[in-house]
N, C-alpha and C positions, 0 to 999 in steps of 0.2 A: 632313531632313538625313541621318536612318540610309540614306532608300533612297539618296540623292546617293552616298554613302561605298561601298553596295556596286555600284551600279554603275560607280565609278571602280575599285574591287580591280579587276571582271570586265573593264572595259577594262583596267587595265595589265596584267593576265595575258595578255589576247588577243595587246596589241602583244607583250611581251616575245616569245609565242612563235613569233610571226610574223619579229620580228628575230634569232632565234637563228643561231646562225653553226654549229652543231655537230647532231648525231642527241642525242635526249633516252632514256630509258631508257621500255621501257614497262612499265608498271605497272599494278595493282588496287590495290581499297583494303587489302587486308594489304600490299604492299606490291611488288617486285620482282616480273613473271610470269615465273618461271624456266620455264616447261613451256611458253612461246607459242614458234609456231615461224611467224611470219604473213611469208604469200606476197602475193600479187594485194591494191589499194588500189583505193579508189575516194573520190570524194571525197563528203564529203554537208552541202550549204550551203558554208560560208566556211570554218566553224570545227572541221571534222571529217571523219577518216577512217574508212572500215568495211577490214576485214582481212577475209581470208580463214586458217585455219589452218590448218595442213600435219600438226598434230598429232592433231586431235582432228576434223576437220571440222567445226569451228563457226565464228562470225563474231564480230568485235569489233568496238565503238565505240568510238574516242579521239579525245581534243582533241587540240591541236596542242602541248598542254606533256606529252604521251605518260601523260595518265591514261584508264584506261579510262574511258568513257563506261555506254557499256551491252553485255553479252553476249548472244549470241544463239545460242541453242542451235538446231542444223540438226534438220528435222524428220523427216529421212528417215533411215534407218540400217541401210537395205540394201545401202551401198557402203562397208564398213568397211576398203577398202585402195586408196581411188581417192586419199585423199593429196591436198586441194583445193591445185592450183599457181597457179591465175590465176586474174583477176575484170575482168572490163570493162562500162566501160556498154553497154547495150544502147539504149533508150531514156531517157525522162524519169523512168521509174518500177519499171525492170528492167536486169538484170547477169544475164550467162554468167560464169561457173563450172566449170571442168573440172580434171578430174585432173590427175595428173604422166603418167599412161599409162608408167611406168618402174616396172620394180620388179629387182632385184639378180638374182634367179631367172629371171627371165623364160620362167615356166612358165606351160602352158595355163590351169593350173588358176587366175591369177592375172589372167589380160587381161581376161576380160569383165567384172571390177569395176573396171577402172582405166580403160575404154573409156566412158568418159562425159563428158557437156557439161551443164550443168544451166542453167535461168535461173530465180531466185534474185527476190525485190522485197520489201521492207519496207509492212507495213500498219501506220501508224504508228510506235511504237520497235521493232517484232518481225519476226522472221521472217514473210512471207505463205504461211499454211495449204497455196499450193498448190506449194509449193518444194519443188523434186525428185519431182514428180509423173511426169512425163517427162522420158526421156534422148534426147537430140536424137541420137546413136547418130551419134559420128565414128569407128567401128571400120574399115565396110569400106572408107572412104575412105584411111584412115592406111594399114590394110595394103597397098591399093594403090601405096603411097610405094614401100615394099620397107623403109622404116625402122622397120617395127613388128609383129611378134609373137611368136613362142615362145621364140625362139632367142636368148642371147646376143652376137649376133654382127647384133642388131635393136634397138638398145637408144635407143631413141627417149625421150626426157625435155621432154614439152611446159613449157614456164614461161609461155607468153606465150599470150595471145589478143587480138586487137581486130578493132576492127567499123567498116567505113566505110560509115555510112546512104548518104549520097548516089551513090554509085557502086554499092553492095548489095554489098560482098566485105568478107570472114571473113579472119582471119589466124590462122595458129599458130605460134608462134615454139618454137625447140625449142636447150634448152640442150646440147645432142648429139643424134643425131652432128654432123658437121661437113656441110655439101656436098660434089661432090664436088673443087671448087674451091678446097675449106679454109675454105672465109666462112659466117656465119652462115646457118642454115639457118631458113626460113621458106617454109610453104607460103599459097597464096590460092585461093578459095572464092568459090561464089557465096551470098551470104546468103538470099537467097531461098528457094532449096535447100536448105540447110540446117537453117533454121528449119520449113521444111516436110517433113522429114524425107526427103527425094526421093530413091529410092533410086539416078539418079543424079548425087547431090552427089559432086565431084572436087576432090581437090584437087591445084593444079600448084605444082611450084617456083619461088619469086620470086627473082630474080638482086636480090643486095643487096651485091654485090662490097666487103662487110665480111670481111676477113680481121685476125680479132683479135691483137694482140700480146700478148708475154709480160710480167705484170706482174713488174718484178722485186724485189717483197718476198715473192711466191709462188713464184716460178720456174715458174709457170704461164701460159697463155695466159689473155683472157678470156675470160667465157663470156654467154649471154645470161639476166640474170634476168626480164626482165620486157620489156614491148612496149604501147604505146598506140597507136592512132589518131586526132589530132587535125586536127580538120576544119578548112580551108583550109591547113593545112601538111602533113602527111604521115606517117608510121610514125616513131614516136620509139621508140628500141631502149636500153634498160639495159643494159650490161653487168658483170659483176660478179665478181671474183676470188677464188680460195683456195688454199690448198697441197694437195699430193697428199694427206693426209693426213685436210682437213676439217676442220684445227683452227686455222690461220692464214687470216686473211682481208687483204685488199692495198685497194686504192680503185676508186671505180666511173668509170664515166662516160655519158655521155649521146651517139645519136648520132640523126642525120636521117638518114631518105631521102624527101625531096621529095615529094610526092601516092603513097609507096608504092614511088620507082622511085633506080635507083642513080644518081649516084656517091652514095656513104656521104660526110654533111657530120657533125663531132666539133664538141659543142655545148659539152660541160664534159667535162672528166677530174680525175683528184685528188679525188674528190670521199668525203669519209667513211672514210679510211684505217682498215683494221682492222676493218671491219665489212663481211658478206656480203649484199650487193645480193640483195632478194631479190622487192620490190613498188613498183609507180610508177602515180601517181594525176597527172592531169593536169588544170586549170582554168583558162579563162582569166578572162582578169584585162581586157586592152584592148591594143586594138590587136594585135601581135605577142608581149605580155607574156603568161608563164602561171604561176600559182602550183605547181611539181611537189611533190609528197610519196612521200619512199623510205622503204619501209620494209626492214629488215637482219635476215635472220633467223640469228642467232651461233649456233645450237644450244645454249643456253644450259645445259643439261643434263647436254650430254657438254663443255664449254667455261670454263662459268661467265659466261662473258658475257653480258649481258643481251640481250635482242631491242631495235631500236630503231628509232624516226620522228625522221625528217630534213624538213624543207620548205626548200625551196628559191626563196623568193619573188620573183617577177616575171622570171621566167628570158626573156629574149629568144628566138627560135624562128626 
């Protein structure tokens, strides 16, 4: 009878948090993580998300009712200003991992630690030993954009990475600058290449004829937080709003582009008012259905707003 009792709690906790309609707050067990600042998601099984931090460079586990699971402290700590912005699956067993390649300065002295891609795998609940052993090294490809290096006036800000096994191309989605079109900027790669470090991996500009509007609780345009590749549909792009300031945040939305190529199709908008789009984890579920989870990083520090997980189940695609 006792075990009957606790495995209905653990199902009604799972449905409720599977039906929530709102972003939950995320927490440890003291209580609020005011200092989480998590970018890039991934999902791990049904009932759980891994984060990547922007703070600290380390990684989180949480359920879907936004309690921490497990932490996971990064084992490398020779990249103390790469600032981890994204996280995508890779495989069955592994996830890239790369900087924001942005930093306010944008001094020499600051690029070759933000110039990194890492892939990242769990042995068991932990970090695997050989995490950040190697930098898959996206420097000279980036500078060759012209959107990346020394100068202010280069100020390249990656949020986004994903991976299309089947076709073998890399994506970098980049929340500034803009194209020079005005639309979402996003370069593609060959995976191959890049995984083998080739020195010549290139990357070209993807025409995604997304030209973001102005949210108007920010008086901002959007911008892109995050990017997935889901295979048999195409580049699913985040977008996500704030005020000039960084302390107002507006609602996200979701958008397609078909196997990677444009028109730009708007999947959901309105989504999480008041909270800053900041990670998307994708899973499918059946058919064209897929479980998405955002994660919103409020800066809770300078804000007071908490960091938060949204799931968004059975989204049609």
């Amino acid at each position: 009878m006792h075990r009957i009792l606790i495995v209905l709690i653990a199902l009604s906790t799972l449905l409720s948090a599977r039906a929530q309609t709102g972003p939950v707050d995320l927490r440890g067990d003291e209580g609020l993580l005011m200092d989480l600042k998590p970018t890039g998601a991934v999902w791990l099984g049904n009932d759980r998300v891994m984060v990547c931090d922007r703070r600290f460079n380390d990684f989180h586990i949480f359920d879907l009712t936004g309690r921490r699971y497990k932490f996971l402290s990064y084992p490398v700590r020779s990249i103390p200003i790469a600032q981890f912005s994204c996280l995508t699956p890779l495989d069955e067993t592994s996830y890239l991992t790369a900087g924001s390649h942005y930093h306010e300065k944008n001094h020499v002295r600051y690029v070759s630690a933000r110039s990194v891609v890492f892939r990242v795998g769990l042995e068991g609940e932990e970090l695997a030993r050989w995490c950040g052993e190697v930098n898959l090294e996206p420097d000279r490809a980036l500078r060759a954009t012209g959107n990346f290096g020394e100068s202010p006036r280069t100020p390249l800000d990656l949020q986004g990475l994903a991976v299309d096994t089947k076709n073998k191309r890399i994506f970098f989605g980049c929340s500034q600058p803009m194209s020079s079109q005005q639309t979402v900027l996003v370069y593609e790669g060959k995976l191959d290449k890049f995984l083998a470090r080739d020195k010549g991996f290139e990357l070209k500009e993807l025409k995604t004829d997304l030209k973001p509007e102005t949210d108007t609780a920010t008086n901002n345009p959007y911008f892109l937080a995050d990017m997935q590749y889901v295979p048999g549909e195409g580049l699913l792009l985040l977008l996500g709003s704030q005020s000039y300031d960084k302390r107002t945040f507006g609602a996200s939305q979701l958008w397609m582009l078909r196997g990677g190529f444009p028109p730009p199709r708007l999947i959901m908008k309105d989504i999480a008012p008041g909270n800053r789009a900041a990670g998307l984890a994708v899973r499918h579920i059946k058919e064209r259905n897929y479980d998405i989870a955002i994660t919103f990083d409020n800066d809770p520090e300078e804000t007071r707003i908490p960091s938060r997980l949204l799931v968004l189940p059975a989204v049609k695609l």
